[in-house]
C-alpha positions as CSV (number, residue, x, y, z in Angstrom):
1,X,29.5,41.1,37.4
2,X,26.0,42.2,37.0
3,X,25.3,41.3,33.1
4,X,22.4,42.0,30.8
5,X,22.3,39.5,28.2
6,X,19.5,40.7,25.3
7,X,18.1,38.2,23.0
8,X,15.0,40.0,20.3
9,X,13.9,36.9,19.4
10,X,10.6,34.9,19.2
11,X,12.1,31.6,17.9
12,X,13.8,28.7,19.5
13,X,17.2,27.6,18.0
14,X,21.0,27.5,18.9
15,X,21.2,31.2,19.4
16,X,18.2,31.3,21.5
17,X,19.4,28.5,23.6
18,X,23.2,29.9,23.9
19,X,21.7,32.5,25.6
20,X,20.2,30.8,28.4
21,X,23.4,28.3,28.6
22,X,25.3,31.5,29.3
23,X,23.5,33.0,31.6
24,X,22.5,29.4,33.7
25,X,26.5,29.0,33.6
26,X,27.1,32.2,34.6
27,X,25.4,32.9,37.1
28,X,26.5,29.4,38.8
29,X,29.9,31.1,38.8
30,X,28.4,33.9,40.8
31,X,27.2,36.7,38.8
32,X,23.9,38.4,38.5
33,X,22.3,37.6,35.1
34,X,19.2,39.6,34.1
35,X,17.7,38.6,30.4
36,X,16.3,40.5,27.7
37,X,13.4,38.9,26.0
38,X,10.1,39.4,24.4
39,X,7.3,38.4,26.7
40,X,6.0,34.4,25.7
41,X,9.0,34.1,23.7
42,X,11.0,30.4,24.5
43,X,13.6,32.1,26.0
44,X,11.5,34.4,28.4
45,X,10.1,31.2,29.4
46,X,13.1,28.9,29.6
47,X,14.8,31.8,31.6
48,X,11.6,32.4,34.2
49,X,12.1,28.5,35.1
50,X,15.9,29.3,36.2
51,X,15.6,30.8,39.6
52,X,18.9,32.5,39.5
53,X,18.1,33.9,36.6
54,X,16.1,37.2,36.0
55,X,13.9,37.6,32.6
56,X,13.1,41.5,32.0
57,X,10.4,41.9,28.8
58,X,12.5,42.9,25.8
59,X,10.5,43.0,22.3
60,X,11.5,44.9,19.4
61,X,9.9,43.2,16.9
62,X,10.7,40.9,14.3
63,X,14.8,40.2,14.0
64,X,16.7,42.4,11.6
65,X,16.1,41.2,7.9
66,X,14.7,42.0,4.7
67,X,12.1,42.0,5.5
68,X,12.1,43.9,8.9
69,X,14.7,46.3,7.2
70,X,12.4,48.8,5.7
71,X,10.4,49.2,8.7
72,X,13.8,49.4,10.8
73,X,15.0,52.1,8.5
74,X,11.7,54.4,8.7
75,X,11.4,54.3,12.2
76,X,14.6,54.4,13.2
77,X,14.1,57.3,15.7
78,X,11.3,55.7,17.7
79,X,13.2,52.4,17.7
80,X,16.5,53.9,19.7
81,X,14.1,55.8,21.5
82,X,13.0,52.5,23.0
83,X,15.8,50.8,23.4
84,X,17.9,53.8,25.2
85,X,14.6,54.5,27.7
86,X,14.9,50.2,28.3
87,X,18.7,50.8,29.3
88,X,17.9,54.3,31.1
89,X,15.5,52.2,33.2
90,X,17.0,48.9,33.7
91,X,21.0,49.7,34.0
92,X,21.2,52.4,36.9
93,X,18.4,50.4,39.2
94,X,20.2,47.2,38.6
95,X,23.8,48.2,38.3
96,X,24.2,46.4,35.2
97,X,28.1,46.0,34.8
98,X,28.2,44.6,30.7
99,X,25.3,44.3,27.9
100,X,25.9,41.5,25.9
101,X,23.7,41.2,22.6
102,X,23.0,38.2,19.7
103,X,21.6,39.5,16.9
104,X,21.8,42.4,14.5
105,X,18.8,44.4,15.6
106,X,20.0,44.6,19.0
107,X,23.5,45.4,18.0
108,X,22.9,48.1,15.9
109,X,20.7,49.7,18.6
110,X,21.3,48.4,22.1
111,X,25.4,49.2,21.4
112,X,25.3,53.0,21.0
113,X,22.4,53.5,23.6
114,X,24.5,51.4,25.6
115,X,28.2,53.5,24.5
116,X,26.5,56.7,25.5
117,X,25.8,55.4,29.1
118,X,29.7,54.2,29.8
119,X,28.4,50.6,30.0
120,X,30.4,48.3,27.7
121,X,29.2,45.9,25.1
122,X,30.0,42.4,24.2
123,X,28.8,40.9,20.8
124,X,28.2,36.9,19.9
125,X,28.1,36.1,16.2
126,X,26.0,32.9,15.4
127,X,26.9,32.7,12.1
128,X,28.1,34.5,9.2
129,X,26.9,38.1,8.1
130,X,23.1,37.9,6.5
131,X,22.7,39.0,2.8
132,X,21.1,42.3,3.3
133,X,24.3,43.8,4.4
134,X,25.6,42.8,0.9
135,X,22.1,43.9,-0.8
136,X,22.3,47.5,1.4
137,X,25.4,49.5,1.9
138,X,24.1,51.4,4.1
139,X,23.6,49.0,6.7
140,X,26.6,47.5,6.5
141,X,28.5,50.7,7.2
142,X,26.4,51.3,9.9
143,X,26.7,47.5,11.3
144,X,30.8,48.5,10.7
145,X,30.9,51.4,13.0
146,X,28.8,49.9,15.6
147,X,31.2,47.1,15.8
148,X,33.8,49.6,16.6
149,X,32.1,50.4,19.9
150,X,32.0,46.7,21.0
151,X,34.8,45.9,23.7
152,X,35.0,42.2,22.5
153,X,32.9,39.7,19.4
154,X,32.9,36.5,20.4
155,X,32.8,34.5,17.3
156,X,31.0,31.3,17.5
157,X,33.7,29.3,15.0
158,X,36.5,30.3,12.6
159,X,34.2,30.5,9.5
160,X,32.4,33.4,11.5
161,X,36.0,35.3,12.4
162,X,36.7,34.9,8.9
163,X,33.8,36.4,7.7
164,X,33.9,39.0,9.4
165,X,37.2,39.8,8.5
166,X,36.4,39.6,5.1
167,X,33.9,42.7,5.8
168,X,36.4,44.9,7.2
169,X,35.9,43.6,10.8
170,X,39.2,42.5,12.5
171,X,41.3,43.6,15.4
172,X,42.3,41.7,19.2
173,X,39.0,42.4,20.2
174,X,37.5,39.7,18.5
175,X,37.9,36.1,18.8
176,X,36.9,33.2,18.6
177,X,34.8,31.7,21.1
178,X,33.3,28.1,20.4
179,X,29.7,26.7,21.2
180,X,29.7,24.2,23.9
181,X,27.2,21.7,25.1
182,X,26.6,19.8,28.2
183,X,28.0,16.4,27.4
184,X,25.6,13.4,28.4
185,X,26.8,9.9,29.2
186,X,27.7,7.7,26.4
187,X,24.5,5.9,25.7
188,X,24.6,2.3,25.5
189,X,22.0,-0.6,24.4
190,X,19.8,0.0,26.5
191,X,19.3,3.9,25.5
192,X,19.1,2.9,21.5
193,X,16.3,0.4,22.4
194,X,14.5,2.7,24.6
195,X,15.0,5.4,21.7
196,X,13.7,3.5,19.0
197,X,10.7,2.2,20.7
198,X,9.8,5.7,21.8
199,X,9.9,6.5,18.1
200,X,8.2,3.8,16.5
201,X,11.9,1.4,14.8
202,X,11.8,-1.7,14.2
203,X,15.3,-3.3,14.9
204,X,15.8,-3.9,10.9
205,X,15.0,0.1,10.3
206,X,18.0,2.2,9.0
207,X,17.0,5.5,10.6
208,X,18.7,8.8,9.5
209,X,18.1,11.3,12.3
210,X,17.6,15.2,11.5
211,X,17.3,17.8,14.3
212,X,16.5,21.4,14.6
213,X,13.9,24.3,12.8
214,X,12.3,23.4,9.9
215,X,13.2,26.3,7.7
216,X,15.0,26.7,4.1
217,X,18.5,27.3,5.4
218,X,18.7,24.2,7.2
219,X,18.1,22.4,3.4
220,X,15.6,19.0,5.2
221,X,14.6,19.1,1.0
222,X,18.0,17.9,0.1
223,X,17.9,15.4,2.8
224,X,14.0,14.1,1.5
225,X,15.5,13.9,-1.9
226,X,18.8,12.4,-1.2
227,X,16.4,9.8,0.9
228,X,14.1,8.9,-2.2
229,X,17.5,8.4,-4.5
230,X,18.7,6.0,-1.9
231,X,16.1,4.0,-0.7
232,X,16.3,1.5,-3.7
233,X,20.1,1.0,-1.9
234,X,18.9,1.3,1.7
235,X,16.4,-1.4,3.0
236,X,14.7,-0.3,5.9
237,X,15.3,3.6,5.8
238,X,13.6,5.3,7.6
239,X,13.9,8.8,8.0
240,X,13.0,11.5,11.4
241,X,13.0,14.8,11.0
242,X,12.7,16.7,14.4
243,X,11.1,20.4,14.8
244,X,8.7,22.6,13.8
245,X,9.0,25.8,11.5
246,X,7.4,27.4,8.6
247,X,8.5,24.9,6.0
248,X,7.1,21.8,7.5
249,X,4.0,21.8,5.4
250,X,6.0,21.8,2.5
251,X,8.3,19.0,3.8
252,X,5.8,17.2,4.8
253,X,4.4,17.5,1.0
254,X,7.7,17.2,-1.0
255,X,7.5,13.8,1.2
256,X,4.2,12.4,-0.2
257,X,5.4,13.6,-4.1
258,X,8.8,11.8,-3.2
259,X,6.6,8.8,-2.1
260,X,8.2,9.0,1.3
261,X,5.7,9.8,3.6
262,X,5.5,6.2,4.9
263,X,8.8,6.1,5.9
264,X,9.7,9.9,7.2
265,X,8.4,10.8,10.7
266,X,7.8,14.7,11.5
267,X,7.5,14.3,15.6
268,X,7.3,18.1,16.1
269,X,9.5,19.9,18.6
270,X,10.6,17.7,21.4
271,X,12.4,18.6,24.5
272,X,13.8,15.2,24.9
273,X,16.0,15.5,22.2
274,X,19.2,14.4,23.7
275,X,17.3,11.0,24.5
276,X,16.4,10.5,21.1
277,X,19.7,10.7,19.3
278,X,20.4,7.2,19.9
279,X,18.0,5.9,18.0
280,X,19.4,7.4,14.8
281,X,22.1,5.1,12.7
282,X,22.9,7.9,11.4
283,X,22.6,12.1,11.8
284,X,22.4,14.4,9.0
285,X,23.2,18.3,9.0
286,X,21.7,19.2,5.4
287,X,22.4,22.9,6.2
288,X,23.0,25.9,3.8
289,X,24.6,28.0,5.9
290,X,25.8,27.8,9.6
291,X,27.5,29.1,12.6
292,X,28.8,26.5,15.1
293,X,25.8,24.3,14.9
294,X,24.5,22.5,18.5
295,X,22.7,20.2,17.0
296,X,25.7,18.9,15.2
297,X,27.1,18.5,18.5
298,X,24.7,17.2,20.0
299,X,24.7,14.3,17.6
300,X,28.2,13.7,18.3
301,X,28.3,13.8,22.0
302,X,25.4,11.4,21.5
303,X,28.5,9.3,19.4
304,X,26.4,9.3,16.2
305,X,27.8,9.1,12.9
306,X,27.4,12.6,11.2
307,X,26.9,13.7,8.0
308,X,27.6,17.6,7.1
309,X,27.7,20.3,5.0
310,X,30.7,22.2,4.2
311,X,29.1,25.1,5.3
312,X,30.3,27.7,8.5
313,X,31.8,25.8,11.6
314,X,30.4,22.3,10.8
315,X,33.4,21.4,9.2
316,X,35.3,22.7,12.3
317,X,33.1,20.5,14.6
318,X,33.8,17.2,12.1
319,X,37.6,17.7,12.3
320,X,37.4,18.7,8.4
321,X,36.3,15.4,7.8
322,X,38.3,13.2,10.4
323,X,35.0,12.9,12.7
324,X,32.6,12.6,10.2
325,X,31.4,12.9,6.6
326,X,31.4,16.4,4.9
327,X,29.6,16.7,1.4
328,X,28.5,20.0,-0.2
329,X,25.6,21.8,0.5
330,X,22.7,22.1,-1.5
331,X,22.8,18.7,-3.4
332,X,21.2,15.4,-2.7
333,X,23.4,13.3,-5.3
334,X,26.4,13.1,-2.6
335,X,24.1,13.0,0.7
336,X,23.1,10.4,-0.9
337,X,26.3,8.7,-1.9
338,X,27.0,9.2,1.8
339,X,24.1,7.5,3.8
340,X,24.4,4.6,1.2
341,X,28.3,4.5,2.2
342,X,27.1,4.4,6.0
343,X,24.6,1.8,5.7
344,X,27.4,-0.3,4.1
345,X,30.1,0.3,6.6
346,X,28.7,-0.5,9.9
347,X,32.6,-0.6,11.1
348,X,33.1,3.2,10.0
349,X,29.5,4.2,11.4
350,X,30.7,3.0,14.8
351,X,34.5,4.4,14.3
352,X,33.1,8.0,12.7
353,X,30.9,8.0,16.0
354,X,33.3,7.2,18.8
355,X,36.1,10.1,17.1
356,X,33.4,12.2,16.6
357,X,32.0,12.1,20.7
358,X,36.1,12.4,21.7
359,X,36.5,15.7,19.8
360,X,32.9,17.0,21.3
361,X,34.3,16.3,25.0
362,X,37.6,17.7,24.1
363,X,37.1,20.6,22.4
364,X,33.5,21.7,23.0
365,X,32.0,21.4,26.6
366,X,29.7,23.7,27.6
367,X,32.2,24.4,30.6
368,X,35.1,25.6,28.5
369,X,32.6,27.4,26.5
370,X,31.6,29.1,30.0
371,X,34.9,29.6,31.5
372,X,36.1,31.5,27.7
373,X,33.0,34.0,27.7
374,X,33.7,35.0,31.4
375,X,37.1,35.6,31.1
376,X,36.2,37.6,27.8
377,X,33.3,39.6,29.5
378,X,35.9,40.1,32.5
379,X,38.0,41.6,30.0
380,X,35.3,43.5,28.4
381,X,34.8,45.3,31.6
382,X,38.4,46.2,32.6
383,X,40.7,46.7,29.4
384,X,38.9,48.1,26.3
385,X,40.5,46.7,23.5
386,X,38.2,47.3,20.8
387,X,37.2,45.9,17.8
388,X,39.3,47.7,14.3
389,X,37.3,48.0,11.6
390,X,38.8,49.0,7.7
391,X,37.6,52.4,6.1
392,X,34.5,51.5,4.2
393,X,35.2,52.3,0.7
């Protein structure tokens, strides 16, 4: 198949990084994969150093939001405009055989464009639906009938299927389709130690790892104040919180009020991420809300000991408990409860981490993640069996 995957989006997380897993898988099973990005943006340049993959300049802006809404709804016109002269160009010269799309903005403009031309559309959900579709009717209804157009959503977890069922959004053509990751070798002694030293532990440190952007939904507060509640408990803690987003100023200052600031490390964004995950005693997923989170499993294939939030697909990925520790979201008394309980129970640390890298291999490899959006985009393009959505009320 000749696929255009489209991806609006200036920031570097899991969605951002699904894409180009998709399309590097994909096309290593044969098909052509061309990539819709803005110009500069992580992905445009992650996908110009593939060289079976093809990066065309794709920018509408900021992502669909509350921001972004107002302007989306004014210029509406001049936005499908865009988009349908982008697919008017790109599908007949390149024979493009599917348009698969990530995020609402897209959806809601690349699917009709892309209806009206007899080329069919797949949609990934990340994560559950954002709260300006409960804030604005009217884009809801709109996201509803879009959906109808979609020959197959690929939901990310069960938490996302469920939510979108619970908006009126159900049928066979969507399903379930989890994140996957490549799955690194288990890392031994050697790994930790070369970890560690890259980040600056001492052998004696108790460090509680933290991955991913540094925004409000992925809650590092509660993890900074779950940290300063422990410490009297915890000797040696020492706390890494990897990325780079608009909250990390304030992170960085709730850490000096909290009188942490000696013992939390802000390394920035790293793209050697996978080698520092041994290092950590411990990972923790403070999150608000999710999807399928990578990170999470990323820590797990890495056979850490996790710590989630009951939030999305995390506890999907933990086994509902079984391969890790799931507390509620949004409060530091029982993160805190739960890194004291890990720093006590080196036995359950090591036990939580070896159940936790089984379930990764088993059930989330980025090669069954591949092989189940192929056969679903194969689908896509033979047998339409569509999306049902309920009559909006």
């Amino acid at each position: 198949m000749r696929l255009l995957l489209l991806c609006n989006s200036r920031l570097w997380g899991g969605a951002e990084k699904y894409v180009v897993t998709v399309a590097r898988g994909l096309a290593a099973r044969g098909h052509t994969c061309f990539v819709g990005a803005p110009p500069g943006s992580p992905t445009f340049e992650a996908v110009a150093a593939e060289a079976h993959l093809h990066g065309i300049p794709f920018d509408l802006g900021p992502k669909l939001g509350r921001r972004s809404a107002l302007d989306v709804a004014l210029h509406w016109r001049a936005y499908r405009r865009i988009v349908r002269k982008f697919l008017d160009d790109l599908v007949p010269a390149h024979a493009i055989d599917l348009v698969h799309v990530q995020f609402k903005k897209e959806q809601l403009l690349a699917t009709p464009a892309a209806a009206e031309m007899g080329v069919p559309v797949v949609w990934t959900e990340h994560g559950p639906l954002p709260r300006l579709f409960a804030l604005a009717p009217l884009a809801l209804r709109r996201y509803r009938r879009e959906a109808q157009r979609a020959e197959r959503i690929l939901c990310v977890s069960r938490h996302v299927h469920i939510d979108l069922a619970a908006h009126g959004v159900t049928g066979a053509g969507i399903q379930v389709c989890h994140n996957g990751i490549q799955i690194p070798a288990r890392p031994g002694p050697r790994e930790r130690m070369q970890a560690r030293l890259a980040l600056g532990l001492e052998p004696h440190h108790f460090s509680v790892g933290c991955t991913g952007r540094l925004v409000r939904i992925k809650g590092q507060r509660y993890l900074l104040e779950a940290a300063s509640r422990a410490r009297p408990r915890i000797p040696g803690l020492r706390l890494v919180l990897v990325g780079d987003g608009p909250e990390r100023a304030a992170l960085e200052l709730l850490a000096h009020q909290l009188d942490l600031a000696g013992i939390t490390m802000f390394p920035g964004m790293r793209d050697d991420v996978e080698a520092l995950l041994p290092a950590f005693d411990v990972y923790a997923s403070p999150s608000l809300s999710e999807g399928l989170p990578l990170a999470v499993l990323e820590a797990m294939a890495a056979e850490r000991p996790v710590i989630g939030t009951r939030v999305g697909g995390t506890p999907e990925a933990l086994a509902d408990g079984a391969a890790g520790v799931l507390i509620e979201p949004g409060q530091a008394g029982p993160l805190a409860s739960a890194l004291e309980r890990l720093f006590h129970e080196p036995r359950l640390r090591g036990e939580l981490g070896a159940v936790a890298r089984k379930r990764v291999i088993e059930r989330f490899s980025i090669e069954g993640m591949i092989a189940a959006t192929e056969a679903a985009f194969l689908a896509a393009g033979g047998a339409a069996v569509r999306p049902t959505v309920a009559v909006a009320s």
